[in-house]
N, C-alpha and C positions, 0 to 999 in steps of 0.2 A: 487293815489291808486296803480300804474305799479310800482311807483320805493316801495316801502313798502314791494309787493308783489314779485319782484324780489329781494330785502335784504332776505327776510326772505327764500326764495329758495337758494338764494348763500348761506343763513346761514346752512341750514340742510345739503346739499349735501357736507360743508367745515366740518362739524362736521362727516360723513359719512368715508370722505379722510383720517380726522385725527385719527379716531380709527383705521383706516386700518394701516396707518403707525405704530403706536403703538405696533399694532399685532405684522408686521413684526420683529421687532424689540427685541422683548422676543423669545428665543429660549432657549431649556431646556434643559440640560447639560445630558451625557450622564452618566448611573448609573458607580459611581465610585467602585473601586472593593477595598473594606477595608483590605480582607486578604492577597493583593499585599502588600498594604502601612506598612505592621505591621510584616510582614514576615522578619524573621532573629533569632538569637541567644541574651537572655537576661542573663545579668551575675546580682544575687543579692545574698540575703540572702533568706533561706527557714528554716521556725522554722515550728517544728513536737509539737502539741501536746497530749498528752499523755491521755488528764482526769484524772478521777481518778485512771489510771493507771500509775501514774509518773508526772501527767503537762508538764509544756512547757518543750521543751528540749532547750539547745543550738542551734542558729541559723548554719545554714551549710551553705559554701558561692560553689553553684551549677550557672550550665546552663539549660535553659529551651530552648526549641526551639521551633518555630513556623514554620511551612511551610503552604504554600497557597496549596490547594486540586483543587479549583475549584474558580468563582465568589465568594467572601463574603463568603467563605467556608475555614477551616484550620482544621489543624492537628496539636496537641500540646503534645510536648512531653521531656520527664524527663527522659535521658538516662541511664544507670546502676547503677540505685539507689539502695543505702546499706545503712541501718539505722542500728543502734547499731551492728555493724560489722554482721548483716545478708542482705543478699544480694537479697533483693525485685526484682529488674528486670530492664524492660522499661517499663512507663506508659503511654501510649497511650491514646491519647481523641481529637476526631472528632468533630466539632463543626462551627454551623455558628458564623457570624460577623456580627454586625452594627453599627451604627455611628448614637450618640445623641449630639447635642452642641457640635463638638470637642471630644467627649470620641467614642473611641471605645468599644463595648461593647459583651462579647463571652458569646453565648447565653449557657443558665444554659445547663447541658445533664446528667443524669443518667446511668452509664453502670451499669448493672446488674450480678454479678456471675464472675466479673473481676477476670482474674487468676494472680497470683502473684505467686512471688519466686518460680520460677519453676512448677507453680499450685499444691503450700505447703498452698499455701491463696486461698483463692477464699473472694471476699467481693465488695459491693457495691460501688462505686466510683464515687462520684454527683461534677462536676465543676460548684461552681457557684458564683455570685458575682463578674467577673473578670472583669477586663477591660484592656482596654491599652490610655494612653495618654500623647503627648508627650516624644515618646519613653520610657515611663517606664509601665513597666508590672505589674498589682496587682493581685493575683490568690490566689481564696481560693477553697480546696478540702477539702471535706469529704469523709473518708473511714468506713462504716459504714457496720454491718453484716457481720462482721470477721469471719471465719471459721477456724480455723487451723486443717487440718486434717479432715476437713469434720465436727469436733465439733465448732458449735456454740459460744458465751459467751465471747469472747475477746471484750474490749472497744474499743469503736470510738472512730475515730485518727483524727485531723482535723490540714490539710497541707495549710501553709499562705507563700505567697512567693511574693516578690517585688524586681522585678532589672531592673534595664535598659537595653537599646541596645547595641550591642555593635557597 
């Protein structure tokens, strides 16, 4: 009955040891910061299009640039944009970062009342659907609530762009 009784005590206090071990053993990796990893200049194609005010136009072959702000935070930006020889500006959009399966993914954001061309525009500006994986960039914007001039009534413009790193 001692030796049964002594099995069965070595048994628990070995099973005790080994989850301890175990524990030790898993340690949890430190939050990785996505808009380090993604940060740089992307060279692709950016097709505008138009609605029913024109459709798609010809792809433009531009830079996009991404800079890191903070943690899984960026700033994305499309330097001296000129569409049909008027000269739009820089577009600016601040936005987190995250990481699903391998894609990185920049979260949707809204700016409201976005000034353009000198603030000759003012209109709504929503990044969404982007991602980046594997150094290439997918970015889709809507410019919606056009104003020209403070008048209303111009169609939504919806800006699709994909390039790589460089």
């Amino acid at each position: 009955m001692n030796k049964k009784l002594f099995l069965l005590v070595a048994f628990v206090l070995s099973l005790g040891l080994g989850f301890t071990a175990c524990g030790d053993d898993e340690k949890e990796d430190p939050a990785v910061d996505y808009a380090a990893q993604i940060a740089g200049t992307y060279n692709g194609k950016l097709v505008v299009d138009l609605g029913t005010a024109g459709g798609e136009q010809d792809p433009i072959t531009r830079d996009i640039k991404i800079a890191r702000k903070a943690d899984n935070s960026i700033e994305l930006s499309l330097d001296n944009f000129t569409f049909m020889d008027m000269p739009v500006g820089d577009i600016k959009v601040s936005t987190a970062v995250s990481e699903n399966e391998g894609v990185v993914k920049l979260a949707d954001v809204t700016l409201s009342e976005y000034s353009l061309a000198e603030g000759a525009l003012k209109a709504d500006v929503k990044l969404h659907q982007s991602t980046v994986k594997n150094g290439k960039l997918i970015l889709n914007i809507s410019v919606t609530k056009i104003k020209l001039g403070g008048v209303e009534g111009t169609p939504d413009v919806e800006v699709s762009f994909t390039g790589d790193k460089k």
